[in-house]
C-alpha positions in Angstrom: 153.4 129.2 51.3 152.6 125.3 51.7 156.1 125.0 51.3 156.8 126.8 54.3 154.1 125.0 56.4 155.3 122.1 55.3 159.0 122.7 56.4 157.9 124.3 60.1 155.9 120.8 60.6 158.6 118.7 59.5 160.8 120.7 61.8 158.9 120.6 64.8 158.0 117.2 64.5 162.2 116.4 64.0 162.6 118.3 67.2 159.7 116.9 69.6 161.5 113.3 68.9 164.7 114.4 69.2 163.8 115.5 72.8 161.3 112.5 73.4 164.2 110.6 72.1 167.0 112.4 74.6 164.6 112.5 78.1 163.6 108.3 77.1 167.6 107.6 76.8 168.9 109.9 80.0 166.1 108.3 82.0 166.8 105.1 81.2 167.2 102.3 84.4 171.1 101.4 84.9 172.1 98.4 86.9 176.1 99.0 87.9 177.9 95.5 90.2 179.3 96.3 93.4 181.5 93.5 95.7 183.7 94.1 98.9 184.0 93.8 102.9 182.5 94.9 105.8 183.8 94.7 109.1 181.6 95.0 112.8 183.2 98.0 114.1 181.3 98.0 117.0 178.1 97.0 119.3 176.2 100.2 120.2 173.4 98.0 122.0 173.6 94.3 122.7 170.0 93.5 122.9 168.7 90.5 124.6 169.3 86.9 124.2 168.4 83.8 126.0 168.3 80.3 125.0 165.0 77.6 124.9 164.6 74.5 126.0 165.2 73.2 122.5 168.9 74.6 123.1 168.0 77.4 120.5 170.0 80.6 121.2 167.5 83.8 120.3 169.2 87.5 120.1 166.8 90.4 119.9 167.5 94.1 118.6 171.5 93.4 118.8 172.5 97.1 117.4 175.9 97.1 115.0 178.1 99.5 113.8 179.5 98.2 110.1 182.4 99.6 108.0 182.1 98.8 104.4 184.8 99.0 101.8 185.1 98.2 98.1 182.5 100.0 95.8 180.7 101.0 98.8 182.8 103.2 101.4 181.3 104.4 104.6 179.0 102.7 107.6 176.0 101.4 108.0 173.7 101.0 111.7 172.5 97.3 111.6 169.4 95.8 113.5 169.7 92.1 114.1 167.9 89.4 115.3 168.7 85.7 114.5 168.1 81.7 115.9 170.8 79.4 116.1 171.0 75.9 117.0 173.7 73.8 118.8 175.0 72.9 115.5 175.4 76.5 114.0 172.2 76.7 112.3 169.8 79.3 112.3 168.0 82.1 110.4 168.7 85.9 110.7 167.1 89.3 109.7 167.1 92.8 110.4 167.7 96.7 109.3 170.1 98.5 108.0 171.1 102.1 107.8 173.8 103.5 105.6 175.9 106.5 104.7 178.6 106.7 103.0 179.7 107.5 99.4 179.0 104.6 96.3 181.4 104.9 93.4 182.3 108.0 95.2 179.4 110.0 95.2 177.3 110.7 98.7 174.9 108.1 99.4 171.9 107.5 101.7 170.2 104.0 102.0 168.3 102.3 104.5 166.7 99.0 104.0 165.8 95.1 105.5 168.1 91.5 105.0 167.0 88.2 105.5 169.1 84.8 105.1 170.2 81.3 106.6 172.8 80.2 109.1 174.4 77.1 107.9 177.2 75.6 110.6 178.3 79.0 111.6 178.6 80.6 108.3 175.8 82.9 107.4 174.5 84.3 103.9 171.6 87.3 104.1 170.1 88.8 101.1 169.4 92.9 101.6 167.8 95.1 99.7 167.9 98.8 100.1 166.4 102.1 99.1 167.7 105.9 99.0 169.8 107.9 96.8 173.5 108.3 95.2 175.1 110.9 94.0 171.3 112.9 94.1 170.0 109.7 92.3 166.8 107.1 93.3 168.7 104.1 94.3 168.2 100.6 94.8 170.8 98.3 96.2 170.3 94.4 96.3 173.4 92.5 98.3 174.3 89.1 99.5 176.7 89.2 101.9 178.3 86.4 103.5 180.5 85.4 106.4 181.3 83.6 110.2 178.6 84.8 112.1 180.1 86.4 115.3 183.9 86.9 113.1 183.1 90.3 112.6 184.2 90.1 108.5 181.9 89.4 105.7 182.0 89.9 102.1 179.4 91.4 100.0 178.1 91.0 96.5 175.5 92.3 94.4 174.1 95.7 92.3 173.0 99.0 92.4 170.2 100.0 90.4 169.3 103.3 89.2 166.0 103.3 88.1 165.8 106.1 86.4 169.1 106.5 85.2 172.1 108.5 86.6 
């Protein structure tokens, strides 16, 4: 009989860390790189600008259509304000909205960037929150480019923090 007892504890202690095991490793946080393009496929609302005394040109809620490709397929609705100088430097930030697919699966994210304008060429950080694929996720970008060119690059990684 205390053989018996002995092998059901045994066995149900195997089995609760197999599963504690199994549920720690599928929920585990995965970090996957992403890089590619984005293009300005169009201005849904200008916004308004004006320029200071200082010669500082100031754009305000300048609404953008953007097309990414690469890892990330699909379009985003971009917010963005920025200050530039005569000499091409500035700051920028703003909002993002996206929808799309992200290693091919469906994704939602929305989310803020921030960066610098150095003569011309501008580099924002983002970082975004939604889901892939049915999945919490987290992107963080830099994307670079010519402000006003319409092309930029982007950079960066999707994290999924409770795994995939």
């Amino acid at each position: 009989m205390l053989y018996r007892k002995t092998n059901i504890l045994v066995s149900m202690t195997l089995t609760a860390a197999v599963l504690l095991v199994t549920g720690t490793a599928s929920g585990a946080a995965i970090e996957m790189p992403v890089a590619g393009g984005q293009t300005t496929a169009g201005v849904l609302d200008p916004g308004r600008s004006w320029v200071d005394d200082e010669g500082i040109l100031h754009v305000r809620g300048l609404i953008l259509v953007v097309s990414f490709t690469g890892d990330i397929e699909g379009s985003a609705i971009q917010g963005l304000n920025y200050n530039i100088d005569p000499f091409g430097n500035g700051d920028l930030h703003g909002t993002a909205v996206f929808v799309g697919t992200v290693f091919g699966d469906e994704a939602a994210l929305e989310g803020r960037f921030a960066g610098d304008i150095s003569g011309g060429v501008f580099s924002a950080d983002s970082i975004g929150h939604g889901t892939i694929g049915g999945a919490q996720a987290q992107s963080r970008l830099t994307t670079t480019g010519v402000l006003g060119s319409g092309v930029a690059t982007y950079a960066g990684s999707i994290l999924f923090p409770r795994g995939r």
